[in-house]
C-alpha positions in Angstrom: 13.4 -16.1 -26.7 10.7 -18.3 -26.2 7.2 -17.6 -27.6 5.2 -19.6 -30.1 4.3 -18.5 -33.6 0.4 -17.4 -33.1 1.7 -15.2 -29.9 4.8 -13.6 -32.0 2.1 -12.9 -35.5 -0.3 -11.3 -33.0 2.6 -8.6 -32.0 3.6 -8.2 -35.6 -0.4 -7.8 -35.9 -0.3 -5.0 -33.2 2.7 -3.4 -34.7 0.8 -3.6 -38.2 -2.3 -1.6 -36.4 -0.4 1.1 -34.6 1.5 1.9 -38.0 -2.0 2.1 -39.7 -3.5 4.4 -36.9 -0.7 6.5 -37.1 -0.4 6.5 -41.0 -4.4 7.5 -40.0 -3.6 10.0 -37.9 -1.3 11.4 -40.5 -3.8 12.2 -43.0 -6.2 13.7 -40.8 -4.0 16.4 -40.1 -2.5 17.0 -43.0 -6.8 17.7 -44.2 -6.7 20.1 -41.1 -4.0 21.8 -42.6 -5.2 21.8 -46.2 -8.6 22.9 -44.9 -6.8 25.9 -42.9 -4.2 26.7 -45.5 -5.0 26.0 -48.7 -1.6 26.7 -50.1 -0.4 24.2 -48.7 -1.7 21.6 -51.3 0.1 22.8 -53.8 3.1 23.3 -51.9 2.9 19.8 -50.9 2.9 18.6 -54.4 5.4 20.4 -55.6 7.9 19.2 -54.4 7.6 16.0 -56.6 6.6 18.0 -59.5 10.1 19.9 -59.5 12.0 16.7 -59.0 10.0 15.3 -62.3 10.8 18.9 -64.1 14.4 18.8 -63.2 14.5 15.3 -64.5 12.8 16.2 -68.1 15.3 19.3 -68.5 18.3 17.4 -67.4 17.8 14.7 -70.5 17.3 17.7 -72.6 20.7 19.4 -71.3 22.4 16.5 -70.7 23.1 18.2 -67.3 21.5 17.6 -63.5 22.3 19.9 -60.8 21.3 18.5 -57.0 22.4 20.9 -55.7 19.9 23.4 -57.5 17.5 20.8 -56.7 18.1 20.7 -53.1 18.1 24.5 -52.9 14.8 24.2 -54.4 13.2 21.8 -52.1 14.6 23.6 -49.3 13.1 26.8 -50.2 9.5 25.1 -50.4 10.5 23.4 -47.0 10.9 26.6 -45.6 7.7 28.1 -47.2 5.7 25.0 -45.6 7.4 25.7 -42.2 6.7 29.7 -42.2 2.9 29.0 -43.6 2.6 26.7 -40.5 3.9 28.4 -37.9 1.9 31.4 -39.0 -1.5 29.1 -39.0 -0.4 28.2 -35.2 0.7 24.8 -35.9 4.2 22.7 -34.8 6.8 23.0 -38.0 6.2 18.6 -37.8 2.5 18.7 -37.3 2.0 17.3 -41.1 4.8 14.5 -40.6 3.9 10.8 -39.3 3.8 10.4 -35.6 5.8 7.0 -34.5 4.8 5.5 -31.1 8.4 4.3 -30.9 10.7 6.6 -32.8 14.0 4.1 -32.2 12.7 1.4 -34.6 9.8 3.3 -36.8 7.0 0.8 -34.9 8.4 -2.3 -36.8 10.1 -3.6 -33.7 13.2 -4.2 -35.4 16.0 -1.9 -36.3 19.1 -3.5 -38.4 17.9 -7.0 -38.0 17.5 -6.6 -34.4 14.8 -6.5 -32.0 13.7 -3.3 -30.7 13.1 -2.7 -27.2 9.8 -1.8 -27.7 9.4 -5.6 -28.8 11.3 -7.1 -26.0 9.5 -5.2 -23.6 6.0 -6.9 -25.6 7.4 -10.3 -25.5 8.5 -9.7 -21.6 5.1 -8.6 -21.2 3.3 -11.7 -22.6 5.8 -13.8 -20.8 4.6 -12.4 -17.8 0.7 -12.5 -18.2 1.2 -16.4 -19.2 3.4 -17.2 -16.3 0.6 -16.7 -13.6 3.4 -14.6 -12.0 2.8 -11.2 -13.4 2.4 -9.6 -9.8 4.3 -12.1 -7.4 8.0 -11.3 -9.0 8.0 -7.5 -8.6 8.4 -8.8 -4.7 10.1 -12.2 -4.6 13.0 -11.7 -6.4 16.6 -12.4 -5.8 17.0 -8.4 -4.8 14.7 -8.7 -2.3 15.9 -12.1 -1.0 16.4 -11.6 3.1 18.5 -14.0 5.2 17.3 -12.3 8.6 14.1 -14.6 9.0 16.9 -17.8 8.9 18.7 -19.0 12.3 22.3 -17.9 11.8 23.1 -19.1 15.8 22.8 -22.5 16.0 24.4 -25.2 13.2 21.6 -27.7 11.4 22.9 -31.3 12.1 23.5 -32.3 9.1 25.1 -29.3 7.3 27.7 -28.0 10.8 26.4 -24.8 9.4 24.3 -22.2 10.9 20.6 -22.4 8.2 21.2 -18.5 7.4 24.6 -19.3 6.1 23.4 -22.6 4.6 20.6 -20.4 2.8 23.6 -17.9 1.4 25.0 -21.4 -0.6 21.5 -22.1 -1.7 20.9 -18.5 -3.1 24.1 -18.7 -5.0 23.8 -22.1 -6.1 20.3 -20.5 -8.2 21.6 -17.5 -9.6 24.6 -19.8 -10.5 22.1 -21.7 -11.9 20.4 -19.1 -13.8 23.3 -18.0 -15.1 24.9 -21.9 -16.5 21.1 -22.4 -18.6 18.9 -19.3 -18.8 21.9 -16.5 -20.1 21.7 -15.9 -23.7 24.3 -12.9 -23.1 27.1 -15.7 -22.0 28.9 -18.0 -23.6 30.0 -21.4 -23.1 33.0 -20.7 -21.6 31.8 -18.2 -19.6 28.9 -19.7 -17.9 29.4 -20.2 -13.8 30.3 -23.2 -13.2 27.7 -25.7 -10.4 29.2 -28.3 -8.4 30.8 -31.5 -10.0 27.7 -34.1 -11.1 25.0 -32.0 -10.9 26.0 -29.9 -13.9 23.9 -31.5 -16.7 20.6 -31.0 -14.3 18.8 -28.2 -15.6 15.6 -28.8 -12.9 15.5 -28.7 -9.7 13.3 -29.8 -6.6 12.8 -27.5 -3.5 12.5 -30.0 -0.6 11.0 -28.9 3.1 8.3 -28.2 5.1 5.9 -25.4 4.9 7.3 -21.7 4.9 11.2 -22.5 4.5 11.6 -20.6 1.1 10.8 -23.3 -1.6 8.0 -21.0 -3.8 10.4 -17.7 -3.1 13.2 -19.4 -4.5 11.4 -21.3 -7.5 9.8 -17.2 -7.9 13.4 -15.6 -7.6 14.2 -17.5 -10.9 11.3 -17.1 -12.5 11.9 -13.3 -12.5 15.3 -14.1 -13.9 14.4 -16.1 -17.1 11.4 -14.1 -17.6 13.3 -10.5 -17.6 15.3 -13.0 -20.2 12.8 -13.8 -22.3 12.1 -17.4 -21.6 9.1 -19.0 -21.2 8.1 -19.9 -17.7 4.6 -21.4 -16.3 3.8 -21.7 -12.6 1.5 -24.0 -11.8 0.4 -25.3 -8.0 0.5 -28.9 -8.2 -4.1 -28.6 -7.9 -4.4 -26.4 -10.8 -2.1 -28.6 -13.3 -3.9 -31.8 -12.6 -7.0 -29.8 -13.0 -6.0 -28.8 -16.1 -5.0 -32.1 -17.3 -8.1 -33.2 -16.2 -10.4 -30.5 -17.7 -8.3 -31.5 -21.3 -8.1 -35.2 -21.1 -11.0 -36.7 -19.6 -13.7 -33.4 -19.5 -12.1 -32.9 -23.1 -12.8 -29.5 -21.9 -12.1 -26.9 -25.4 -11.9 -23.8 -23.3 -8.6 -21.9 -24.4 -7.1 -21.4 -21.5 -7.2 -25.0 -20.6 -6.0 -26.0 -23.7 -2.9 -23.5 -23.3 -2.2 -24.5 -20.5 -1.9 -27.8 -20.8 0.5 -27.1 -24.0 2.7 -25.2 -22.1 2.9 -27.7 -19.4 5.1 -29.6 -21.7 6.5 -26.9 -24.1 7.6 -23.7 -22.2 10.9 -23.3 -21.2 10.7 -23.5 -17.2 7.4 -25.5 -15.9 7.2 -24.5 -11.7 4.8 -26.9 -10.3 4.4 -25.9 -6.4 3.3 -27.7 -3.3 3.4 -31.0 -5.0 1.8 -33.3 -2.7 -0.8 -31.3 -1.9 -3.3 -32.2 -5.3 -6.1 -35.7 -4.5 -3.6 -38.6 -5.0 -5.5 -41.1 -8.2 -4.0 -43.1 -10.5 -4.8 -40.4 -13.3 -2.2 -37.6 -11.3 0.3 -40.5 -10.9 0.5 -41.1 -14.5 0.2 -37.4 -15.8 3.1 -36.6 -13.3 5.6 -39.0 -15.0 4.3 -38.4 -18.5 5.5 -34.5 -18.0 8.7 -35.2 -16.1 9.5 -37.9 -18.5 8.8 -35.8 -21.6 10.4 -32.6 -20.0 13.4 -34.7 -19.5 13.7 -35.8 -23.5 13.2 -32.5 -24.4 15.8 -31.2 -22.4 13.3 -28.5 -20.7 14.0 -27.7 -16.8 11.3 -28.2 -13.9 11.3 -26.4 -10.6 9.1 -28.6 -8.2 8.5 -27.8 -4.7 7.4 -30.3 -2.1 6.6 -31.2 1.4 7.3 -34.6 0.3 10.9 -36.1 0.7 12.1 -38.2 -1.8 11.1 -41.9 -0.2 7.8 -40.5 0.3 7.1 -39.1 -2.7 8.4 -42.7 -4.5 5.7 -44.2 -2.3 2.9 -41.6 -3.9 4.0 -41.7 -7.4 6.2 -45.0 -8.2 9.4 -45.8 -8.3 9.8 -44.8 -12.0 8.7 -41.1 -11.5 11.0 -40.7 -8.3 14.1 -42.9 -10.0 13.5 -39.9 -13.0 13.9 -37.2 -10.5 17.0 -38.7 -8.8 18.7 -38.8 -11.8 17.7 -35.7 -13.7 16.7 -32.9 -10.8 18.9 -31.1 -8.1 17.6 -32.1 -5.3 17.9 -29.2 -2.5 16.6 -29.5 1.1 15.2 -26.3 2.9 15.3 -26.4 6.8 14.0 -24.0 9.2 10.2 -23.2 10.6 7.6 -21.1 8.8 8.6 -18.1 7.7 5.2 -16.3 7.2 4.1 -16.8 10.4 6.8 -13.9 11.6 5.9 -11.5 9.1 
């Protein structure tokens, strides 16, 4: 699970407020109650005042009866109940009100995390990730092979590009499922093909409309309904960004997260690289995140118009030689699929 420390003590902080509005909440009531029924304040109290009087007789006696105890507090229960009902309130209306009954609004029951907190963290994920909407609809359920050629083979694959598509779909969720399962172990993790399996990023090759941002999406959705961190980025907005901290030493939040995360969250998508003004500042940023991504063992989805000897002759030999060595390289073929929707 991948969220910093301020975004993790500002949930505890929201858990920390709804148990104070509902401890709130509480009291106000039970003054509506007292207010309508004013028996009901002493009834209230007695019940520790018998506990405390069965106490003081039972060192006098030397004897303690719970079960005369019990009896008792169960017969003021029931006078509390009857008194309510009568006033026309619920038998519970004086008892605290939980917004998530399961794990009393601590978001944590025996050491575990609740799924009220995992559905908080998920949310927060999402609303980071710049891909809060996109997901719901490209997603690996959703994933349709009909707008690929499945008549003719591609040249270089003897296959026909829907069937070639099929391996490429696999070969992500298999991907998925080898870095981004917390719910699988070693041993149990799919397997990719020989060589590439110590390449946790990846690079969508092809022209325009093949299927490179669906895909990079489709595995977004994944480590995101996982609870990973994941930041999607088009190749204009993270150099802006770089640019707004480094040179404009811009102090606007956003920026500020943003270019954090670039380097620190657990999947960094950077889309339609190629497309951002071409300056020695974007060629140096570019290998100063690959190159730190790739020490920190964090995985990069880039998608590209750009082959590989092109993009060597836009940003240097050392950032491509980096990506040959640490990133799957996978080429999409096919014409633009938007234009037949």
């Amino acid at each position: 699970m991948a969220i910093d420390n301020s975004s993790y003590n500002a949930i505890m902080r929201e858990y920390e407020n709804i148990r104070a509005n509902n401890r709130a909440a509480q009291v106000r009531r039970i003054e509506e109650v007292y207010e309508k029924i004013p028996k009901m304040r002493e009834l209230n109290s007695s019940t520790g005042s018998l506990a405390v009087s069965r106490y003081k007789e039972s060192l006098k006696s030397g004897e303690f009866s719970s079960t005369d105890l019990k009896k008792d507090i169960d017969s003021i229960k029931y006078k509390k109940e009857e008194l309510l009902k009568e006033a026309g309130f619920s038998t519970d209306y004086m008892d605290i009100r939980y917004d998530c009954n399961d794990c009393k609004d601590t978001g944590y029951i025996d050491g575990k995390k609740c799924h009220c907190l995992q559905s908080k963290i998920r949310r927060l994920l999402y609303a980071q990730s710049n891909l809060e909407d996109i997901v719901g609809k490209e997603n690996f359920d959703n994933f349709s092979f009909e707008y690929y050629d499945d008549k003719n083979l591609l040249p270089s694959q003897n296959i026909t590009n829907a069937k070639y598509m099929e391996g490429v779909k696999k070969f992500c969720e298999a991907f998925t499922d080898k870095y981004f399962n917390p719910d699988r172990s070693k041993n149990e993790k799919k397997s990719l093909p020989q060589g590439e399996s110590d390449r946790k990023s990846i690079v969508f090759s092809g022209s325009t409309g093949v299927g490179k941002t669906y895909l990079s999406n489709c595995i977004a959705k994944v480590l995101l309904d996982r609870y990973y961190s994941v930041i999607y980025l088009s190749a204009k907005e993270l150099f802006e960004t770089l640019v707004k901290v480094n040179i404009e030493k811009s102090e606007e939040q956003k920026y500020l997260l943003l270019a954090k995360e670039v380097y620190e969250c657990d999947m960094l998508i950077i889309d339609d690289l190629g497309s951002e003004l071409f300056n020695h500042f974007t060629t140096s940023e570019f290998f100063h995140i690959i190159n730190r991504r790739i020490n920190t063992e964090r995985s990069t989805i880039i998608s590209t118009n750009l082959s590989l000897d092109k993009m060597r002759d836009t940003y240097s030999e050392r950032v491509t030689s980096r990506i040959r060595k640490n990133f799957i390289y996978i080429r999409l073929y096919g014409n633009d699929i938007r234009a037949r929707l």
